[in-house]
Every structure is written in structure tokens, then in C-alpha cells.
N, C-alpha and C positions, 0 to 999 in steps of 0.2 A: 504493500500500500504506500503510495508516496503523498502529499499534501497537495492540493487543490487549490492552488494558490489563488484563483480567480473568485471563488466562494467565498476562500475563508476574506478575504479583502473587506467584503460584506460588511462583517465582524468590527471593523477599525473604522469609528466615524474617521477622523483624521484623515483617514485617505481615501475618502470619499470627497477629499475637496478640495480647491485650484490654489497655485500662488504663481501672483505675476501672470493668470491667464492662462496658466497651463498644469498637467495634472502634478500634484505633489507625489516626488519618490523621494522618498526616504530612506537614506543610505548612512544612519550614524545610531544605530540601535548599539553599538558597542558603549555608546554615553549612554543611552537610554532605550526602551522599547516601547514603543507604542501601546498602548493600553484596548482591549478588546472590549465590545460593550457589556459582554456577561460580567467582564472585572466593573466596569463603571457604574453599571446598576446595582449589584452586588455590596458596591459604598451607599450610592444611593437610597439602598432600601434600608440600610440601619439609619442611614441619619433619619428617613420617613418612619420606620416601622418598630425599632427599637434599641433607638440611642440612648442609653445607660452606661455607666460605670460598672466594670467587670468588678467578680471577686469582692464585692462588697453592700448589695441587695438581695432580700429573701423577696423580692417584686418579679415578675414575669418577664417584665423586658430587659431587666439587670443578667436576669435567669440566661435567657437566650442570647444576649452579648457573649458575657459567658463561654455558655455552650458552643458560639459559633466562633469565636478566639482560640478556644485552645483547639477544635476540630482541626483552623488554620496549618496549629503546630503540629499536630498526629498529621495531616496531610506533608505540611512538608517533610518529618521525620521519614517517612513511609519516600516522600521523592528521592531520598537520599540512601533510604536503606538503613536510617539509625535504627537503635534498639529501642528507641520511644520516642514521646516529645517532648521527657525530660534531659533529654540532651540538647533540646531545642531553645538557644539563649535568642530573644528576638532584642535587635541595636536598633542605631537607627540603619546602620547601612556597612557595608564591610569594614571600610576604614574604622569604624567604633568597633567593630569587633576585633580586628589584627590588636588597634589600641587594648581592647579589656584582656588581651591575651599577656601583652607588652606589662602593661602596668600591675595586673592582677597575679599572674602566674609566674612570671618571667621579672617582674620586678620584686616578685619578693623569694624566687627561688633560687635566681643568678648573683654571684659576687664578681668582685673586680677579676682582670682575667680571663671570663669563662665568655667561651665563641659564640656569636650564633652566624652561622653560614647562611646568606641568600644568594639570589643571581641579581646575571647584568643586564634583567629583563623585566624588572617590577617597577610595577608602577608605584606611585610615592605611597600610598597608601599601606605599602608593604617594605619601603626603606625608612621613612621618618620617624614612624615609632620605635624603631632601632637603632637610631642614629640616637635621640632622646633619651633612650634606657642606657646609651654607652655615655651619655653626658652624665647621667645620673648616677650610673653602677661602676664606671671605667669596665664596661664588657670590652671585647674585641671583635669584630666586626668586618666579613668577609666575604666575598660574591665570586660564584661560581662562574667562569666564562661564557661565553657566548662563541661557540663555533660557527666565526664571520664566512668560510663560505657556505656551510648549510643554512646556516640559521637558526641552527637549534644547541641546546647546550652541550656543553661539552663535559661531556660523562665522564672521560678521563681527569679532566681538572675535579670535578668533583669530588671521584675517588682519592685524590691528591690531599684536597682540600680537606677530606673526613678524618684525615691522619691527626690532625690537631685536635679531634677530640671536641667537637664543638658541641653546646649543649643543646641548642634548636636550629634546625633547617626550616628555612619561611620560603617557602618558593610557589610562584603563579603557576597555576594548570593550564594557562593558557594564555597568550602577551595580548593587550592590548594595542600594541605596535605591529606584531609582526605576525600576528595570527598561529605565533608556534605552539602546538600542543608538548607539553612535557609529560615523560613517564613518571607520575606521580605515583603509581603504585612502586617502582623500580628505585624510584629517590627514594619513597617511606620505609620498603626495606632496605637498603644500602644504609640509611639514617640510624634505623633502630640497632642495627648490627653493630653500627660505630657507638651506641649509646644516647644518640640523640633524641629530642622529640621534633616531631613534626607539624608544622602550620601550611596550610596550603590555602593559597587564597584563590577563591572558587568563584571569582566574579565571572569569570567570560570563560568559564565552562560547565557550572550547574546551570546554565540556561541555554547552553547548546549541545547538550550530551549525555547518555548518561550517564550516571555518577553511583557509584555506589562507595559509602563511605568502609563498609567491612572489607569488602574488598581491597579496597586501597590502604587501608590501616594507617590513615594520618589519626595521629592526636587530636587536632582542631581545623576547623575549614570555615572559612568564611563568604559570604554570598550575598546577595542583594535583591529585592523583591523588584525594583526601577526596569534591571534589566532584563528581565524574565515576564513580562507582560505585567506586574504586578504596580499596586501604590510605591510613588516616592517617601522616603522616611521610613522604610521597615525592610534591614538585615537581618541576619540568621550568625550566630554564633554556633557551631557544632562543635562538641567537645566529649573526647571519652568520659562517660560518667564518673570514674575514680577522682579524672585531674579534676573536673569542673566542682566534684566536692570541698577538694581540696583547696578551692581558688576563694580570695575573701571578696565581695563584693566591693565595687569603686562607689557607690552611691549609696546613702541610707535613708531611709525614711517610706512612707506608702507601702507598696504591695512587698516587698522587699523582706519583712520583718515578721515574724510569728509570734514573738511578745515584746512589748516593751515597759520596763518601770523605771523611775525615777534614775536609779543605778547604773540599766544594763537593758539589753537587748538579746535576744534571741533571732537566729535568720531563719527565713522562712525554706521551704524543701527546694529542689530543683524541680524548674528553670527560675523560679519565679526571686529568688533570693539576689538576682542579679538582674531583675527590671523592677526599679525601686519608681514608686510617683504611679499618676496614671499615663497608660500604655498608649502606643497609637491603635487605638482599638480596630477603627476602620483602616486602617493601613495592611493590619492582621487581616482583617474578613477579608477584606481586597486583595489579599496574597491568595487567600487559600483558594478562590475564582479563578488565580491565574495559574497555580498549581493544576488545576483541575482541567482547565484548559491544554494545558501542555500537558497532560496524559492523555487527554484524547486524542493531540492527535499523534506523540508517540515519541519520544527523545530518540530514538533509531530513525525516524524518518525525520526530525527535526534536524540531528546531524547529516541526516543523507543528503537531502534539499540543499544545507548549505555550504556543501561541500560539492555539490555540481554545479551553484552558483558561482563559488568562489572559483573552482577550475576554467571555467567560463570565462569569468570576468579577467583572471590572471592570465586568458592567453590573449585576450582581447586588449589590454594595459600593452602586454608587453608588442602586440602590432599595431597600437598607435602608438609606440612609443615612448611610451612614461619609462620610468626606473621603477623599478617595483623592490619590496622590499619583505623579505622572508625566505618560507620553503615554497620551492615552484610548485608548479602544477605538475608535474610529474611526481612530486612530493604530497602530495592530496592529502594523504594520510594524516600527516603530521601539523594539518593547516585546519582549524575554523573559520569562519566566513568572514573573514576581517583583512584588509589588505590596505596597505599605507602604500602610497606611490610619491613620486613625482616628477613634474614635467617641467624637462629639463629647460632652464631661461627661466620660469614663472616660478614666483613668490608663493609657497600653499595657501596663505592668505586670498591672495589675487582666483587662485582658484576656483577657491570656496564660496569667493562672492560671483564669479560669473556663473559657476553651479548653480547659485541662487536664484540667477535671473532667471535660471530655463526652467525652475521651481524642483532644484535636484538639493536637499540637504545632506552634504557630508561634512567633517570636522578636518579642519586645519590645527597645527601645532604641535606642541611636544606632547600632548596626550596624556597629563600627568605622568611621563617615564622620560623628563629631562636627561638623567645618565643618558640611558640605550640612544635617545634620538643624538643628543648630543657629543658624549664622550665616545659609544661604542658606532654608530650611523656617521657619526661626526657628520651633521647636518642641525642647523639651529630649529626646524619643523620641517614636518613631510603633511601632506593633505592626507585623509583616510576615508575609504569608504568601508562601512560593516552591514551585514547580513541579516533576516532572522527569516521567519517563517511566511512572513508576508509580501519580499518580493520575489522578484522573478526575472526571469533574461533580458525581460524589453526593459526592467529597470538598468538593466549592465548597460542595453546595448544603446538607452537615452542617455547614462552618462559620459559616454566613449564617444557619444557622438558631440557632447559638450566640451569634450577634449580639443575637439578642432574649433569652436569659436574661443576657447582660451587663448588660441595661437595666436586665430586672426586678430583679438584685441588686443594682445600683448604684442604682437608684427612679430612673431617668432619663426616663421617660414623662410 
């Protein structure tokens, strides 16, 4: 069964409608994912039908917040393959989570000294807060190569690298630059052999693949409801049940807490001892929509689609002409539907906004992975266009064909 791409469209008010006069393609779901109308009604009907405070009314519509909040988290535990939904820490969004990992776990379990190995392909949301813990704790601080002619990491430097003993490996399943998938089942063992634990930040691969966290046997993984069809403002924290015990909460007060008297305090069980105040309630309901959505139509066919898109579009790039940047098309395998280019003479900026005119949104810039674009691309921004389940080949072959009025306004011919 493959996706229906013309149907499910239906689905997406958003792209049912013009800019500049001509139809909107949307080509930057790696920022964000368009949102389907069963997620939007879905919000809708709690703020109509019963908008209450979770965890804190014996009333009816408190009752069914509730009920349909934690449903959210047994849905996403179950997308992931956890052991419940008490492994399920909901942030607001990955970056809070890599942090609650950093400051919670890793801030109070590392001394001066001790390693934590990442690569030269994370986005900041996964170097900052480890750049912060080596301010705070004097850790040491280390990044796995980048194999510049594949484009994928280099397993040997890795191995290299585990000799030191490091105490956490944080590595993306998938770049936001460069569309590379990593073997994060292959890193998680290699990791744990050397001693290490493992963080794997799962933004731009739990939403185009599937995942299973047993399998992969990371420690903690982090993900984003934004990208995955769901509400902005509600991430996922996944953590083996022992460490998340282990770990003390950053925030105190509200749902957080199971007694408190004058003295002292007691925390409340997992997940909930680490989402302290009230929750984004609807943000929660609006996940679990989009969750439900993306099982219908199937993380095997969600990968498959945008891995024929992306081969498509990477052979298309490279006969107008761009530079393209990653694993080729011959390389399918190792690639998500994401693909950074550029056209050589023009500014990604300059791009980005004549893409605009012809009503095509993709993202220009460092893509929060300054290092990779920078240091390792040595290139100060590349233009990007990403994938999901909504477009299709005439979205490739509208932007390729905006490729030549780029030229012609920039006089690059």
C-alpha cells in the first residue's frame, strides 16, 4: 500500500490555498509539519466540548481531559514501542527535553572530566546543552566525524572516540542538514559496551520512520509533536524507566508533587513528577490525533513515499545543477526526505524568497546546525527543501523548475 497523496491533501486546509496566485507547496516540514484537520478539530473540540484542568476535578469534563491526555501518552508510548506511558515525559519540545536530560541526569550524575561524545551533525538543540553542562561541571566534550565524502558518520572515528570512556553518546537519528540517517541501534550498542549511556534525538526520525525504542536500546530519545502533524509546544521525553526514576525533577510545584507540608514535599509517580504546573492539555489531545493519523497511514509507507520523493528530487537538483549536499541517490537508504542544496552564484536567502514568489516555501540558512553548515560544509547557509507525506513529484518538479527563474533574476546564465 503506498499513500495517496492527492486524497490525503484533502486532509491539510493549508494546502488547499494560493500565495502570490498560485498553489502553495510546501517544502520545509523538517521546521514544521502541517497540521491535518482531524488534529485541528480534535483541539477544537476540547476547547468546545471539554476544556478543564487535568488531574484535578471529580466533574465530567475534568474527567475526560483526563482521560483523553494520558490516552495521548499510551498512544505515543505504543508509537515508539515503550513499555508504557510512564516512560512518556511530555516538554514542550525536544530541545526541553535533551535540556531535562543535561541538567537533570547528566548534571547531577557527571563530575569534572567525564566525556560525553556527540557528532558533527547536531543540531544546536543537541550541542548547547552540553556545551552549558561543560561550563558548569568542566565535563569534556567530543564529536564524532563526519565522513565528508559519504556523508555519513564515521564509525571508525567513533570507535576511536569510545576508547576515552565517555559517559553519554547524544547523537541525531537523522541531520536536519543533510538528511543522513545514523545507525542508532549500532551507536546504542557500541555505547553501552564502552559503558556509556545513550540520548538520541529523534526529531527528524520518529516522524518519518519507524522507531522502535526496544529495539534500539537508547537510554532517552527525544521528539516533537510540531513535526509529526501534531500541536506546537508538546515534546516527548522517552527515558528507560530505572534512569527517569532516578532523575530529580527541574520544576516544583502543581501536578509534579504527591504531598506537600510546611517542611517537605513528596514527588508524584512517573511521568507526571516531571511536568510540574498545568500541562498543554490541548497540545497533548492534538498529539494523540496526529499519532493516530500517522498509523493509519503507516510509518513503512511514510518512509517509503519519502524516500522516492527524495531520490526524485536529488536526481532532479543535481541536472539543474545545484550542489547538493548529503548521501546521493544511489544512497536512498541512508537518506530521509530532506535535502539542503545550493545554487551555485545565488545567496540561499535570494532563493528562498524567489521560491516565495512562485508560492514554493523552503528554508534558507544554517538550520540551527551552524558547526556542520559552517565548520564541517564550510559554507555560511545552504537553502533546504524537506518532505512528508503530503507532497508529491509535481511539488519536486515546481520547485526545479523555480530553479531557472532564480538564474534568470540573479543573471547567473
Amino acid at each position: 500500500m503506498g499513500i495517496d497523496t492527492a486524497k490525503m491533501i484533502g486532509d491539510f486546509p493549508i494546502l488547499n490555498t494560493t500565495r502570490n496566485g498560485k498553489r502553495l507547496v510546501y517544502l520545509d516540514s523538517a521546521a514544521t509539519s502541517q497540521k491535518p484537520i482531524q488534529v485541528i478539530e480534535k483541539v477544537s473540540d476540547y476547547y468546545k466540548g471539554y476544556n478543564a484542568n487535568i488531574h484535578r476535578g471529580v466533574y465530567e469534563i475534568s474527567i475526560k481531559a483526563t482521560e483523553e491526555y494520558i490516552r495521548s501518552k499510551e498512544l505515543a508510548a505504543k508509537f515508539i514501542n515503550a513499555e508504557s506511558y510512564r516512560n512518556i515525559v511530555y516538554t514542550r519540545n525536544t530541545t526541553e527535553s535533551i535540556n531535562l536530560i543535561a541538567l537533570s541526569w547528566a548534571g547531577r550524575k557527571l563530575r569534572g572530566g567525564d566525556g560525553v561524545l556527540l557528532t558533527e551533525m547536531e543540531h544546536h538543540s543537541n550541542i548547547v546543552p552540553w556545551q552549558m553542562l561543560k561550563e558548569r561541571k568542566n565535563t569534556v566534550l567530543d564529536y564524532i566525524a563526519l565522513d565528508a565524502k559519504k556523508q555519513l558518520l564515521d564509525m571508525e572515528d567513533f570507535e576511536m572516540k569510545l576508547e576515552a570512556k565517555p559517559k553519554i553518546v547524544s547523537v541525531t537519528a537523522a541531520s536536519n542538514v543533510l538528511g543522513t540517517i545514523n545507525d542508532v541501534e549500532k551507536i546504542c550498542r557500541m555505547a553501552h559496551d564502552a559503558g556509556a549511556l545513550v540520548v538520541v534525538d529523534g526529531a527528524q526520525s520518529v516522524p518519518h520512520m519507524p522507531v522502535d525504542v526496544k529495539r534500539m536500546d537508547c537510554d532517552f530519545m527525544a521528539f516533537s509533536s510540531h513535526k509529526m502533524l501534531g500541536p506546537a509546544g508538546i515534546g516527548v521525553l522517552y527515558g528507560k524507566e530505572e534512569l527517569l526514576e532516578e532523575m530529580e525533577p527541574l520544576l516544583g510545584g502543581g501536578d509534579m508533587i504527591r504531598s506537600v507540608s510546611f517542611e517537605s514535599c513528596t514527588y508524584n509517580e512517573l511521568p507526571w513528577k516531571f511536568e510540574s504546573g498545568t500541562s498543554n492539555i490541548e497540545g497533548g489531545i492534538g498529539f494523540g490525533a496526529a499519532i493516530e493519523y500517522l498509523d493509519n497511514v503507516g510509518m513503512q509507507n511514510v518512509n517509503g513515499h519519502e524516500k522516492e520523493l527524495a531520490s526524485y528530487a536529488l536526481r532532479k537538483l543535481k541536472d539543474a545543477g545545484a550542489t547538493v549536499y548529503g548521501p546521493s541517490a544511489e544512497q536512498i537508504e541512508h537518506r530521509i526526505g530532506v535535502i539542503s542544496f545550493k545554487v551555485p552564484g545565488a545567496h540561499p536567502h535570494d532563493v528562498a524568497q524567489i521560491f516565495d514568489s512562485e508560492g514554493i516555501a523552503i528554508r534558507a540558512g544554517h538550520h540551527c546546525a551552524m558547526p556542520l553548515v559552517n565548520q564541517v560544509l564550510n559554507e555560511d547557509s545552504v537553502s533546504r527543501m524537506s518532505f512528508y507525506i503530503y507532497n508529491k513529484k509535481e511539488d519536486v518538479d515546481v520547485a526545479v523548475d523555480a530553479l531557472a527563474k532564480v538564474k534568470k533574476v540573479l543573471k547567473l546564465h
